[in-house]
VEXVEX-897422 format. One record per atom (N, C-alpha, C, O): residue in one letter; x, y, z. Coordinates in steps of 0.2 Angstrom, whole numbers, plus 5000, padded with zeros to 4 digits. Layout:
% residues N
AXYZ/...
This chain:
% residues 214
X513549175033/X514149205036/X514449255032/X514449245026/X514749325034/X514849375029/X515549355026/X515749375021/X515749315031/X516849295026/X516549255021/X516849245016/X515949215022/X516049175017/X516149195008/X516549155005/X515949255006/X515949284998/X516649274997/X516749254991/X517349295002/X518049334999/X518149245000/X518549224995/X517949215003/X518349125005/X517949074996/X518349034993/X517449084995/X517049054991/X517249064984/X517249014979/X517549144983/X517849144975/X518349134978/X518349074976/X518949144982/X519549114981/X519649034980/X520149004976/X519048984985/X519148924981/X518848944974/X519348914971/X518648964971/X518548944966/X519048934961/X518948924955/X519748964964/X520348994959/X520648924960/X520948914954/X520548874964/X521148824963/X521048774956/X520548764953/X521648754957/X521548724950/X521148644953/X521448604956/X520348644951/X520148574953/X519948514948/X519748464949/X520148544941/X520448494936/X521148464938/X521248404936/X521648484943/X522248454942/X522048404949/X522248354951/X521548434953/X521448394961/X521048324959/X520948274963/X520648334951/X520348274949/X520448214945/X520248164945/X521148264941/X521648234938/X521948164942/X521948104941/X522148214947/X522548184954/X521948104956/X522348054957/X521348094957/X520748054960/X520648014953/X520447954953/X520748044947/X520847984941/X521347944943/X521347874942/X521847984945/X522447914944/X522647864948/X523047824946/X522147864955/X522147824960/X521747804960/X521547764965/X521247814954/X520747764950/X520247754958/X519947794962/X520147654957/X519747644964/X520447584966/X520247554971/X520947584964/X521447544970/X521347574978/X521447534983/X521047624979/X520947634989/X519947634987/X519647684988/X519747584984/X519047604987/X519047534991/X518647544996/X519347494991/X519247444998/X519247455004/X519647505005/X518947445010/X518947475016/X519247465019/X519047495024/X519847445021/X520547455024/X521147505020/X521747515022/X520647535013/X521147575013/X520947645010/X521247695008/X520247645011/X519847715009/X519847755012/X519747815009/X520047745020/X520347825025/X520847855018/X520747905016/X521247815017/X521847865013/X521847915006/X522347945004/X521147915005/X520847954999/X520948015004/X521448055004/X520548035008/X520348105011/X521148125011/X521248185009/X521548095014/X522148135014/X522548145007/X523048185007/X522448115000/X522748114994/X522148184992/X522548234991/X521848194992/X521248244991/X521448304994/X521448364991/X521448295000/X521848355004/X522548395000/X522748454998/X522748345001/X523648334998/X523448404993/X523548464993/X523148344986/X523148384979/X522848444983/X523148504983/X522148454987/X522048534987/X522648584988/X522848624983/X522948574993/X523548604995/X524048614989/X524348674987/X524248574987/X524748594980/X524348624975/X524748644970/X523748634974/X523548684968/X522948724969/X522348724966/X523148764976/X522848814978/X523148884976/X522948934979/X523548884973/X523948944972/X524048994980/X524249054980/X523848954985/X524248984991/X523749014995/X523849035001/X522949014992/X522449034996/X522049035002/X521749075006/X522348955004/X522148915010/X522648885013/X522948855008/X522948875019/X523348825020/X523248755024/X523048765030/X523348705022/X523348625025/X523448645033/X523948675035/X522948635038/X523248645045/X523648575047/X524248575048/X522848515048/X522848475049/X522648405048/X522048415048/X522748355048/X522248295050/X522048265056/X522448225058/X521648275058/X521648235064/X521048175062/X520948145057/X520448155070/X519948095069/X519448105067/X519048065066/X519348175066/X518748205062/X518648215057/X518148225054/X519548235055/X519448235043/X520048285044/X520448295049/X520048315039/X520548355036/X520448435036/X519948455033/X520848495038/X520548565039/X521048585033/X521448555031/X520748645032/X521048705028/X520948785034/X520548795039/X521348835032/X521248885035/X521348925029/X521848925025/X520548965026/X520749015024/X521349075025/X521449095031/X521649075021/X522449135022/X521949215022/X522349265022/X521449225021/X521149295021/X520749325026/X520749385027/X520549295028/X519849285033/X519949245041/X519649255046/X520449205040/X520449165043/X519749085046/X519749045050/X519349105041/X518949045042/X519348975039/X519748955035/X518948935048/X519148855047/X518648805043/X518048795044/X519048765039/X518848715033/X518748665033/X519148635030/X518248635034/X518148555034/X518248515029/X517748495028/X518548495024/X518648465021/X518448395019/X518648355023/X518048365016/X517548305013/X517648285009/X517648325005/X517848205006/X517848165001/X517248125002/X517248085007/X516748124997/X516248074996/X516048064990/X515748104986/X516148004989/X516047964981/X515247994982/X514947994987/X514948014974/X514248004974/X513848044978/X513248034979/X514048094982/X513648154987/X513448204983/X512848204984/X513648244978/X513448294972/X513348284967/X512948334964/X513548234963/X513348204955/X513348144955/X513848114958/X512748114950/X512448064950/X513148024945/X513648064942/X513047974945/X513447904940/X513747964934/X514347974932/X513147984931/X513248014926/X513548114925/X513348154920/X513848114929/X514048184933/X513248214928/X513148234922/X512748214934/X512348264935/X512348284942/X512448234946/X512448364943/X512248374949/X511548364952/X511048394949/X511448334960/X510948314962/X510648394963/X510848454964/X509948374963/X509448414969/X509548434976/X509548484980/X509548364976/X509948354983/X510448324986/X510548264985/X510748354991/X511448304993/X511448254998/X511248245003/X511748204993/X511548124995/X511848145004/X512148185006/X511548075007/X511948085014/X512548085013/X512948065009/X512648145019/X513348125022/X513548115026/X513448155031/X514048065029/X514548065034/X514848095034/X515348075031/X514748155041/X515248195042/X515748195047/X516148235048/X515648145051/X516148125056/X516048055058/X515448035058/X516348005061/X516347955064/X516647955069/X517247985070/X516247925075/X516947965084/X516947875086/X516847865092/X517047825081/X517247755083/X516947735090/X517347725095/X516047735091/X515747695097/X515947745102/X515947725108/X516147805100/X515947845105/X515147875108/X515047915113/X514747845106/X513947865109/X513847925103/X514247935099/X513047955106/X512948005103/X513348065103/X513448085109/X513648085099/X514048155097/X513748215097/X513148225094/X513848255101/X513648345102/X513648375098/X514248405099/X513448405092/X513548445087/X513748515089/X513448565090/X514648505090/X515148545092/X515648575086/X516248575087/X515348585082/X515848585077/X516548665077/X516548725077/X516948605076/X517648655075/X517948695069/X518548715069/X517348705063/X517448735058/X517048775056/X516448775059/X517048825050/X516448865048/X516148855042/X515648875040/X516648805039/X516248785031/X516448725030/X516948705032/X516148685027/X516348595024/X516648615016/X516448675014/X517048585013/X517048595008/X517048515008/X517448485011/X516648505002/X516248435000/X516548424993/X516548474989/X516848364991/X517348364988/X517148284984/X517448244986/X516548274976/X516648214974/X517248224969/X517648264969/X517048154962/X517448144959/X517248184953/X517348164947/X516948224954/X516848284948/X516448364949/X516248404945/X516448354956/X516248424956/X516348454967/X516448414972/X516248494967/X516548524973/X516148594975/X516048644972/X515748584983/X515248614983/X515848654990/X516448634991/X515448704993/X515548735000/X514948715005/X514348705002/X514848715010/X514248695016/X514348755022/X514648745027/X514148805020/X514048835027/X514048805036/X513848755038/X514348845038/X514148815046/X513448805047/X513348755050/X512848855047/X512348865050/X511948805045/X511548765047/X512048805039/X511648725036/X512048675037/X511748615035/X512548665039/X512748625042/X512348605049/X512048545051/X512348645052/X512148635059/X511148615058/X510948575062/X510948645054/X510148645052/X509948585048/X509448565047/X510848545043/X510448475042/X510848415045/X510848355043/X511048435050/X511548365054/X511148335057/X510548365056/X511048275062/X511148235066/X511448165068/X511548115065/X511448195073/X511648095078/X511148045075/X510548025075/X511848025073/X511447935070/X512047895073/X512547875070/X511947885082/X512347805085/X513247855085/X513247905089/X513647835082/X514247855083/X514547925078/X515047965078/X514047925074/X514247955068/X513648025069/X513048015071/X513948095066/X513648135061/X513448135053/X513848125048/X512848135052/X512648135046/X512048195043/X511548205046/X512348215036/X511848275035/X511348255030/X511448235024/X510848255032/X510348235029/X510048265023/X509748305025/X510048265016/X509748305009/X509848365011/X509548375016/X510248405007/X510348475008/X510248485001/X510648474997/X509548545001/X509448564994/X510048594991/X510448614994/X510048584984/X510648614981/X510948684981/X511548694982/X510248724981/X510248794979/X510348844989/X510348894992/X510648754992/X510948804999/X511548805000/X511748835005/X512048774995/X512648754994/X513048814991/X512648864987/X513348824991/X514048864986/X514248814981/X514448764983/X514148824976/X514548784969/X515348814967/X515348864964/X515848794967/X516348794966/X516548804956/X516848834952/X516148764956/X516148754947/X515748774943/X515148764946/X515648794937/X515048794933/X514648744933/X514048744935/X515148684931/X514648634929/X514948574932/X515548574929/X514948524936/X515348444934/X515748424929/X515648414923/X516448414932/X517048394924/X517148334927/X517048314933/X517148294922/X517448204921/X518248214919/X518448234913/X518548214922/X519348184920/X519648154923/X519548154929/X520048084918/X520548034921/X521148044920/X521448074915/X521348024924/X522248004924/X522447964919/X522247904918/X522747994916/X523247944910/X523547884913/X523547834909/X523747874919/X523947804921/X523547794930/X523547824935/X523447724928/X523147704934/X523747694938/X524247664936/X523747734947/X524147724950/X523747684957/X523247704959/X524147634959/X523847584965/X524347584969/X524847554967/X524347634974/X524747654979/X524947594985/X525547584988/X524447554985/X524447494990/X524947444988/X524847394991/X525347444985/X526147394985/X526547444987/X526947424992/X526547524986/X526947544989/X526847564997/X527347575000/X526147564999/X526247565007/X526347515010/X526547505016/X526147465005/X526347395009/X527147385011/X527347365016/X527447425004/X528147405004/X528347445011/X528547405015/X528147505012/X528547555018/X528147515023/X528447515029/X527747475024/X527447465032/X528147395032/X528547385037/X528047355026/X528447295029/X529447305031/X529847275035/X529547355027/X530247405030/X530247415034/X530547385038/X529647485037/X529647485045/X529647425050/X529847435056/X529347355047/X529347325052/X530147305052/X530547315056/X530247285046/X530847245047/X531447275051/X531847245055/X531347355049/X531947425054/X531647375063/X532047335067/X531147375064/X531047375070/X531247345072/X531547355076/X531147275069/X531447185072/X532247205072/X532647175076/X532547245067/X533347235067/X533347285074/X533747265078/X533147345076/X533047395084/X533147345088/X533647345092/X532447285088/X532547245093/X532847195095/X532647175101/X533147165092/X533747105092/X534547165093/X534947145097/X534547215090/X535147255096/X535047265101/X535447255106/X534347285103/X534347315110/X534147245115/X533747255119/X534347195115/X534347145118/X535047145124/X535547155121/X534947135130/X535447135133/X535947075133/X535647015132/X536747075135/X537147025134/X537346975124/X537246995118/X537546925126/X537646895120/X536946855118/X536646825123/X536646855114/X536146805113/X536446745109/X537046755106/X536246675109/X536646615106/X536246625099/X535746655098/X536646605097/X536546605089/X535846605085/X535646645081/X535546535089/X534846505089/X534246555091/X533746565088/X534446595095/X533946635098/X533846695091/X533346715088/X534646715091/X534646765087/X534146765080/X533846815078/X534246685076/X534146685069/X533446685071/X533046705066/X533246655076/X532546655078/X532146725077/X531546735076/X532646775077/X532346855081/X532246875075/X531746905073/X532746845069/X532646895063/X532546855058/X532946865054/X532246805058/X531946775051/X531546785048/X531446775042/X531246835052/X530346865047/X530746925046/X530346945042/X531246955046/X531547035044/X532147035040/X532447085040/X532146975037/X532846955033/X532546985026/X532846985021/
């Protein structure tokens, strides 16, 4: 793709020491599987705050997370995967481990329809770009899911010289604080639904409605 050169050095401008800074310090508190969707958008996040303005956050929806180049107007797929670009030991591979690139949850086989021009693929120490057309030449349907098969390296855009290792000065485990907000939410809701109740309720009924939201 000819946008790709002016899109490719501009990612290379963002600060992705501070986006890995960021993925130290949330450590593996979200590698459990009811809470690992929430990496892809922590990821996003820090992109967006230390871009110096090159790309903007569109959206998230059930397919991952976009960027829109601000120069070019090419759309961005954005990719979190542990271990797809650099082995244990940050080496980068030869080739890139699978990936999953979309999940359509037991919707059958998927159409390779993609609504983007570039993946940018995103481990915990190095960060590649994926063209649309090798995108499209190493995908396939496997059941509900996209997955790209070993993508030589040398078909990739490299973002960095080399693989950087950096951690966070403190480990942060976000999961007491989402817990905390989802249990608030419930409790707002329980106190919504004990007012919107019509008439007087007796007492018993009442203390009933709200002993789990006290």
């Amino acid at each position: 793709m000819e946008k790709m050169g002016p899109v490719v050095d501009d990612l290379k401008a963002v600060n992705w020491s501070a986006v890995f800074y960021c993925l130290g310090e949330i450590s593996t508190s979200l590698n459990g599987q009811q809470w690992r969707f929430l990496k892809g958008s922590i990821v996003s996040n820090a992109i967006d705050a230390h871009n110096g303005g090159v790309i903007s956050y569109v959206n998230s929806d059930k397919d991952g997370h976009y960027f829109i180049h601000n120069g070019t107007g090419v759309r961005i797929k954005q990719r979190y995967q542990l271990g797809s670009l650099i082995t244990p030991g940050y080496i980068r591979r030869d080739y890139l481990r699978g990936i999953r690139l979309s999940n359509h949850m037991g919707a059958g086989d998927v159409i390779k329809e993609f609504n983007f021009d570039a993946v940018c693929l995103v481990d915990s120490g190095d960060v590649a770009v994926i063209p649309k057309d090798i995108v499209l030449e190493y995908s396939v349907n496997i059941r509900d899911s996209v997955i790209l098969r070993k993508i030589p390296s040398d078909k990739v855009y490299w973002l960095l010289p080399h693989p950087i290792k950096i951690s966070g000065s403190i480990a942060v485990d976000l999961r007491e604080s989402v817990v905390g907000m989802i249990k608030q939410v419930v409790k707002e809701s329980g106190v919504r639904y004990v007012s919107s109740l019509p008439g007087r309720l007796h007492y018993g009924d009442a203390r009933e409605s709200t002993r789990f939201i006290s």
